[in-house]
C-alpha positions as CSV (number, residue, x, y, z in Angstrom):
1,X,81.1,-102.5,88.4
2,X,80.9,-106.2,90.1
3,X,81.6,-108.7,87.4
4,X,77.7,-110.4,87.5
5,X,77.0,-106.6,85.7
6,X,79.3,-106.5,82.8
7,X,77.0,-108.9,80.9
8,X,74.0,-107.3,81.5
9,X,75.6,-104.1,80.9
10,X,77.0,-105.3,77.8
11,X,73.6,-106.9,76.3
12,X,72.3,-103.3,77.3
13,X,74.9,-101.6,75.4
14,X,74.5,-104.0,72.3
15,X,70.7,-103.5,72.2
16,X,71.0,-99.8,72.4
17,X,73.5,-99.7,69.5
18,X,71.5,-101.5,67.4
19,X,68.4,-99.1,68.1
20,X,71.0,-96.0,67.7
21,X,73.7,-96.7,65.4
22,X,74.2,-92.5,64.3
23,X,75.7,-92.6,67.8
24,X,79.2,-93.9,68.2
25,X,80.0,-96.8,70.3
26,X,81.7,-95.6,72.8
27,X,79.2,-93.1,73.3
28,X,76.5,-95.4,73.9
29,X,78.7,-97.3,76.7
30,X,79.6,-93.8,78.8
31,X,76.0,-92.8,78.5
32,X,74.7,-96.8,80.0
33,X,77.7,-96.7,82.2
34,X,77.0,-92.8,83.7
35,X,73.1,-93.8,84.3
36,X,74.3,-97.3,86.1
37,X,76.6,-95.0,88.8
38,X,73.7,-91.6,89.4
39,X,71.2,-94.8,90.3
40,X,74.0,-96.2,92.6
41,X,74.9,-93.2,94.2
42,X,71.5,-91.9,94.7
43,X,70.6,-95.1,96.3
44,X,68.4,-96.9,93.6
45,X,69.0,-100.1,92.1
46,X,69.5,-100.3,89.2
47,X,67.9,-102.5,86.5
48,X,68.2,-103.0,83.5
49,X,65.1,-101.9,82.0
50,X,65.0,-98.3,84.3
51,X,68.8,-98.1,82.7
52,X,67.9,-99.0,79.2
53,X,64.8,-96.6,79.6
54,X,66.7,-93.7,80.7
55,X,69.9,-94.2,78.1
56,X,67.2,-94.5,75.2
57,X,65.5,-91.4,76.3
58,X,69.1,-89.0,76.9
59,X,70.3,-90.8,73.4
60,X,67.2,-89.8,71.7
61,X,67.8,-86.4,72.8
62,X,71.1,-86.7,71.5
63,X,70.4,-87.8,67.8
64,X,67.5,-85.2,67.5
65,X,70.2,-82.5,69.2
66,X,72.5,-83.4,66.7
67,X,69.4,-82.8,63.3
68,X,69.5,-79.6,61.0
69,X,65.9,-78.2,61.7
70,X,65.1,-78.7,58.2
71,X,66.3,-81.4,56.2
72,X,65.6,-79.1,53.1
73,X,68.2,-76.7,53.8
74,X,66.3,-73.9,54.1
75,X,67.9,-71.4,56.8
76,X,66.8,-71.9,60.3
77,X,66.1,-69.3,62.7
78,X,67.9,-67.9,65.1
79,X,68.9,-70.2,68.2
80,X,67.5,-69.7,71.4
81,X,68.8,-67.0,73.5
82,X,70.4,-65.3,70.6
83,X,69.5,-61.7,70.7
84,X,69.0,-58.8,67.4
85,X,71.5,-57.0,68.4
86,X,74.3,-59.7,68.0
87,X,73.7,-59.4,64.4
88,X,73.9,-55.5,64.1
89,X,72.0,-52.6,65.5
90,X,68.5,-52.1,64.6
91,X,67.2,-48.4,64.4
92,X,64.1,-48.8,65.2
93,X,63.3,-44.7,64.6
94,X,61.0,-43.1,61.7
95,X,63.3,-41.6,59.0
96,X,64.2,-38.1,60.2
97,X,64.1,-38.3,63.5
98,X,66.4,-37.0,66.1
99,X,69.4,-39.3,67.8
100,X,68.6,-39.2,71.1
101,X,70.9,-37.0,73.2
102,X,74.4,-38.6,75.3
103,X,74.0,-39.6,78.7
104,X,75.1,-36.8,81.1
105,X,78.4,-38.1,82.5
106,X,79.1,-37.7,86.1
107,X,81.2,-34.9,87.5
108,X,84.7,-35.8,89.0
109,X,85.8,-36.2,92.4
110,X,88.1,-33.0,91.7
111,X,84.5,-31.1,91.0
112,X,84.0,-30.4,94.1
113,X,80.1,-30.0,95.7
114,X,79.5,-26.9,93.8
115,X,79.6,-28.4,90.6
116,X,77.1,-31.2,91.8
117,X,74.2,-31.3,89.7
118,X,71.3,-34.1,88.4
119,X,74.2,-36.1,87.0
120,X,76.8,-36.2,90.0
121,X,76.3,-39.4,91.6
122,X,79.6,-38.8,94.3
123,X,79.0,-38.4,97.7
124,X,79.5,-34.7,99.3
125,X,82.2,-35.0,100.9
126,X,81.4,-34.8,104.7
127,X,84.0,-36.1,107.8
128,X,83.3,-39.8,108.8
129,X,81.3,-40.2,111.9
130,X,83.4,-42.3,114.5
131,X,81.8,-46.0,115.4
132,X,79.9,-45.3,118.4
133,X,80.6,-48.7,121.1
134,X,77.2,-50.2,122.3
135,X,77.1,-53.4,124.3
136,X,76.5,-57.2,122.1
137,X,72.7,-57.8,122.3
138,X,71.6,-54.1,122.3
């Protein structure tokens, strides 16, 4: 940064660590000093109040980030994307009833075609049909 910055850019970072002191220091300064070089390089000047606009908002979203959901301690549900089955399998089936039955597994290449059936996803095997030559733009 050109030296008429740094004390702008240092009154920015003092105000903003005054306003979020949970935050470390140091953190505060990469986050003001990351939003100063995007609005460079996408080709926007940047001022001081756009910057200290945008670093208060990401911060924000970093001390809220950082919150138990409940300040109780009650549990808190699962986080997003998490699925049921990452914290064991659910049977979801009345009592007594029936596992349903395996998968049919796919006959061998050794099989040969007159063991193909519903499950035998190989091809028959059939000779390979030589490229036929056809002139470029046809």
């Amino acid at each position: 940064m050109s030296p008429s910055v740094v004390p702008t850019r240092d009154d920015l970072v003092a105000r903003l660590r005054v306003r979020f002191a949970d935050v470390p220091a140091e953190n505060v300064r990469r986050c003001v000093d990351d939003l100063w070089c995007c609005c460079t390089h996408l080709g926007v000047r940047p001022e001081e109040r756009t910057i200290e606009r945008l670093a208060a908002s990401r911060l924000t979203g970093v001390v809220r980030g950082g919150r138990p959901p409940y300040p109780d301690g009650r549990p808190a549900s699962r986080p997003p994307g998490s699925h049921a089955a990452a914290h064991g399998p659910v049977d979801a089936r009345p009592a007594g009833a029936r596992a349903p039955a395996p998968p049919l597994a796919p006959a061998g290449p050794a099989a040969g075609p007159a063991a193909s059936g519903p499950g035998d996803l190989t091809a028959s095997p059939r000779p390979a049909h030589a490229a036929t030559s056809t002139p470029i733009g046809m």
